[in-house]
C-alpha positions as CSV (number, residue, x, y, z in Angstrom):
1,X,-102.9,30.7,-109.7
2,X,-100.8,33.7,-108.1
3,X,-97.6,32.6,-106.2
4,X,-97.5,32.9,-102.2
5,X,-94.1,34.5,-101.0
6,X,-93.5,33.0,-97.8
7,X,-92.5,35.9,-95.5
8,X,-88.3,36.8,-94.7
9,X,-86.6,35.6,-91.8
10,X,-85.0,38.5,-90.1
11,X,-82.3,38.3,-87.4
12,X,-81.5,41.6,-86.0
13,X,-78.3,42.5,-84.0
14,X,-77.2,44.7,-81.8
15,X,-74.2,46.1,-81.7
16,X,-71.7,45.4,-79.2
17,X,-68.9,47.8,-77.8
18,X,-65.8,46.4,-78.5
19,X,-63.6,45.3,-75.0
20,X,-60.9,47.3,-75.3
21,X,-58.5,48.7,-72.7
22,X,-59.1,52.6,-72.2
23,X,-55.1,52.8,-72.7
24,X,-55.6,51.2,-76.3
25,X,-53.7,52.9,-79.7
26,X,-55.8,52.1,-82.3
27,X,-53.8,52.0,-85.9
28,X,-55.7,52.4,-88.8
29,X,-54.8,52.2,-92.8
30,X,-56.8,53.0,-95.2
31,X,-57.2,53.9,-99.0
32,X,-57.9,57.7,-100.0
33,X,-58.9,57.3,-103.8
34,X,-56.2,55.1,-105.7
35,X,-53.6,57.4,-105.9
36,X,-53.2,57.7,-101.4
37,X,-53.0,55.6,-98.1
38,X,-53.8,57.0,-95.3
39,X,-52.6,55.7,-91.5
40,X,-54.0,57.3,-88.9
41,X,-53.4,56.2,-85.0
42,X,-55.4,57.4,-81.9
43,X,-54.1,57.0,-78.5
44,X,-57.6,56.3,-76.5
45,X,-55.5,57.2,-73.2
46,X,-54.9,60.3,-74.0
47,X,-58.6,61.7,-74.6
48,X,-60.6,63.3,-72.6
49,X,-64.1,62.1,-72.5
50,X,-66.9,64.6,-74.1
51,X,-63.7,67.0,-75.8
52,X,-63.2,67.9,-79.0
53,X,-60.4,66.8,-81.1
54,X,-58.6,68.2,-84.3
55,X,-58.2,65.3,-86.6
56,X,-54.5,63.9,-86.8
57,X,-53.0,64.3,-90.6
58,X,-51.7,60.9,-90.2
59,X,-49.1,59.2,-92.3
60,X,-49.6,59.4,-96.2
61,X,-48.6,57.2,-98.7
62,X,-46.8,57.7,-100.9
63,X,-46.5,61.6,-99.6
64,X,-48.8,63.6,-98.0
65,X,-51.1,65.2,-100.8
66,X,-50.9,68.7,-101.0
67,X,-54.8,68.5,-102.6
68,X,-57.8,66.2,-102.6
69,X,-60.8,66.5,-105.0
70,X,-64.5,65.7,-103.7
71,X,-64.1,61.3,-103.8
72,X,-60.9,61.0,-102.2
73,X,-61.7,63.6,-98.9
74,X,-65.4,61.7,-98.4
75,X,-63.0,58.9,-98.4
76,X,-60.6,60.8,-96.2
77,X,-63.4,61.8,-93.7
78,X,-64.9,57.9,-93.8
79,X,-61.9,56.7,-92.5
80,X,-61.2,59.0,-90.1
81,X,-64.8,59.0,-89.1
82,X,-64.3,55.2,-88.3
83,X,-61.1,55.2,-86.3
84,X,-62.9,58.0,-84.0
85,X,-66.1,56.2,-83.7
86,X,-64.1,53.3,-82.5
87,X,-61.7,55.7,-80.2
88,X,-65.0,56.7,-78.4
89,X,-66.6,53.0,-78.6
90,X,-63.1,52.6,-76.7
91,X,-63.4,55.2,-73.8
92,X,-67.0,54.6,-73.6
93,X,-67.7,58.2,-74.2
94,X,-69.1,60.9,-77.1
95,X,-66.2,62.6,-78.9
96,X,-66.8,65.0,-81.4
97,X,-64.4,66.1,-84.3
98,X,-63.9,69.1,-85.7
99,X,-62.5,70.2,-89.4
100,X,-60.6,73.5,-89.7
């Protein structure tokens, strides 16, 4: 006799914009590889809505690395990435980042 799977129960969620003040700093420290830390702060007052922004070098732990290789800048970008998607979440607009 062949087992019956009963079907899944799925919940889907949407996600929510976070309720933050436009004037919000957001702070943000995160790991670059194991050898780095990486803080990185974005002052949501001070950007213009639909601009571009050069990405911040932030503050590096334990010094700023004069080289990454491939795994630590994905891990660079990721968490840069997240800070600005939150930035814009933040000002309720579209930002756009550029790398030079």
């Amino acid at each position: 006799m062949a087992r019956r799977t009963l079907p899944r129960k799925v919940m889907y969620f949407e996600p929510i914009a976070p309720r933050l003040a436009r004037n919000t700093v957001i702070v943000s420290t995160f790991e670059v590889g194991r050898r780095f830390r990486c803080t990185m702060r974005v002052d949501c007052g001070r950007l213009d809505p639909g601009s571009v922004i050069r990405p911040a070098p932030g503050e590096w732990r334990p010094h700023m690395p004069e080289r990454l290789d491939e795994e630590e800048l994905a891990d660079w970008r990721a968490g840069r990435d997240a800070i600005y998607q939150l930035a814009a979440l933040t000002i309720g607009a579209r930002l756009a980042v550029a790398d030079a």
